[in-house]
N, C-alpha and C positions, 0 to 999 in steps of 0.2 A: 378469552383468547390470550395467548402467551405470544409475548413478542421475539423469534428468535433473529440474530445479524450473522451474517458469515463474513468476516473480516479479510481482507485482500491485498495484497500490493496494487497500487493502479499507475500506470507510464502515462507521465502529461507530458504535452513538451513546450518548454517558456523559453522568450523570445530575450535577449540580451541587449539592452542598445547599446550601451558603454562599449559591449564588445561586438556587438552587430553579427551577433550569433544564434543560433536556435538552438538550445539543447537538451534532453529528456532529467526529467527528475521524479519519484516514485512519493505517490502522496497512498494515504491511506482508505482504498475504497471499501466501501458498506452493502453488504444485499440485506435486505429485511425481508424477512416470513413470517407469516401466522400462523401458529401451530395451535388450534386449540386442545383444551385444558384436559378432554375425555380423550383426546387422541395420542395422549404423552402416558400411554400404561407401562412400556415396558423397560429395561436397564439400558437400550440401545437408544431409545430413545431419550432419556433422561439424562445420558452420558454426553448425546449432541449438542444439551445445553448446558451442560455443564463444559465443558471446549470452549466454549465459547472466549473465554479470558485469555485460555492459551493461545485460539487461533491470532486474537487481537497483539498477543507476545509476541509470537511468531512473526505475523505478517510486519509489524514495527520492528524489530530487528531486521529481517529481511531490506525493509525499506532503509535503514539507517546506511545498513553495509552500502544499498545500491548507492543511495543519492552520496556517499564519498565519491563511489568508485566516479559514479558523473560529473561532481564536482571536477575531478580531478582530469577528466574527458576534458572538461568547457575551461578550464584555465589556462590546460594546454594547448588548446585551437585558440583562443585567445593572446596566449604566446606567440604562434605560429602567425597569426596575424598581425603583431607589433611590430616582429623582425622581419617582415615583409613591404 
């Protein structure tokens, strides 16, 4: 059996105490398949595991851009809450 992962952006959301805030940050989720060995005959399907690096590219960039954009959510309600 051939082990295939399809790589994902995943939204957690962690808790601040410092700032006493909740705010979402994007970690990198996994799905696992078993694809056996007699069942990987053709270019289509030899090509899904071949992907496989780039989805893992993809979804990490993806993740990178988000968790700024979040960061920059949760500093600014954290702001919001100091001059308050």
């Amino acid at each position: 059996m051939l082990s295939a992962c399809a790589y994902y952006p995943k939204q957690i959301e962690v808790y601040d105490s410092g700032c006493n805030v909740t705010y979402k940050k994007l970690v990198l989720g996994k799905d696992k398949s078993n694809i056996g060995v007699g069942s990987c005959k053709n270019e289509v399907c030899i090509a899904s595991l071949l992907s496989i690096p780039l989805q893992a590219l993809v979804a990490g960039s993806v993740i990178v851009a988000g968790n700024v954009i979040y960061w920059f959510e949760k500093e600014g309600t954290c702001l919001l809450k100091e001059t308050h």
